[in-house]
N, C-alpha and C positions, 0 to 999 in steps of 0.2 A: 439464463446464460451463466456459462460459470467462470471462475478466475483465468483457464487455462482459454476458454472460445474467448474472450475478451483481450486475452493479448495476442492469440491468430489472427484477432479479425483486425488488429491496427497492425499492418506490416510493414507499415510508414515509421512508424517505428521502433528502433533499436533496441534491442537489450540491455545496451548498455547506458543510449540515452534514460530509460527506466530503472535500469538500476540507481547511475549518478542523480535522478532524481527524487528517489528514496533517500537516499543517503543525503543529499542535500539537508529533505525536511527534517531527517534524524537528529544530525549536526547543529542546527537552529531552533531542534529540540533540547540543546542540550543533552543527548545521546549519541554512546557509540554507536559508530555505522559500520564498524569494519569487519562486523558477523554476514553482511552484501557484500563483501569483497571474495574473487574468483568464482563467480556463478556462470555457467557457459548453458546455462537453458532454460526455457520459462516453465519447466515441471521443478526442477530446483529451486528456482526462484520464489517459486509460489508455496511449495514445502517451507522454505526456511523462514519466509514471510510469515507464516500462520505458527508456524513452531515460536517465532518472535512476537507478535502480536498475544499468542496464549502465555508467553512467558509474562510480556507485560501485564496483560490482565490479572495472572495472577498473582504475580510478587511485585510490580510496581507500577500499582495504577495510578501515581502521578505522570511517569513518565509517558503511559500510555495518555493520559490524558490533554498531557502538553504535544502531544506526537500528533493524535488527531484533531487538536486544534491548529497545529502548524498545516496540517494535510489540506484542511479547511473543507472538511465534509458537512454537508449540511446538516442541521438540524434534525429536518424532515428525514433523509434516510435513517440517521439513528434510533428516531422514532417511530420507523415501521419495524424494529427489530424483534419479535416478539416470542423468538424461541428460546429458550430454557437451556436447549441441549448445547454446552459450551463448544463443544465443535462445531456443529453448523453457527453459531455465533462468531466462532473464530471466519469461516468460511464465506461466511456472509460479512466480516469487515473488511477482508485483505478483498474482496471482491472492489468492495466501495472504496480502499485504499486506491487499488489497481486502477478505478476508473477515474478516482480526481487526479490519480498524477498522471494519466494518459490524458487528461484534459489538460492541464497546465503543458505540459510538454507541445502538445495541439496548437494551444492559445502562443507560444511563444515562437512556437514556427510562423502563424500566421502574423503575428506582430511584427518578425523581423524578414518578412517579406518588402 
């Protein structure tokens, strides 16, 4: 599955609940968020996600590092990463980004049910 079939198949939800929750974990990363600010599609979204994620990768992998520990991606996925090719690495984390914060956004819907 890829970034873009993973935010078709939750139509539950929002864009923008996705975006504001990006930017949440940004902000409690101690990073700006305001590079997700006016995004109106998830082909944009996912572009500038991956274009920000290989920025952090390569000039500040603290921040990337505080970022994916705020996201709170497992272990395990990290540890199945095993390609080389920094793009498909960039490709393969905004995917895992995309899905823990569709899962938190999930979990907080059914909570305040």
């Amino acid at each position: 599955m890829t970034g873009l079939q993973l935010l078709t198949s939750h139509q539950d939800i929002s864009l923008t609940e996705l975006i504001s929750q990006i930017q949440k974990d940004l902000i409690l990363s101690g990073i700006d968020a305001n590079y997700f600010d006016d995004i109106n599609s998830g082909e944009i979204l996912l572009h500038k996600l991956e274009h920000f994620i290989q920025d952090m990768l390569s000039y500040q992998p603290s921040d990337f590092d505080r970022f994916m520990y705020r996201v709170d991606i497992a272990e395990k996925d990290f540890s199945e990463l095993t390609t080389t090719d920094l793009t498909m690495l960039v490709k393969h984390i905004v995917f895992l980004v995309l899905k823990r914060e569709i899962q938190k956004i999930i979990f907080r819907k059914q909570f305040n049910q």
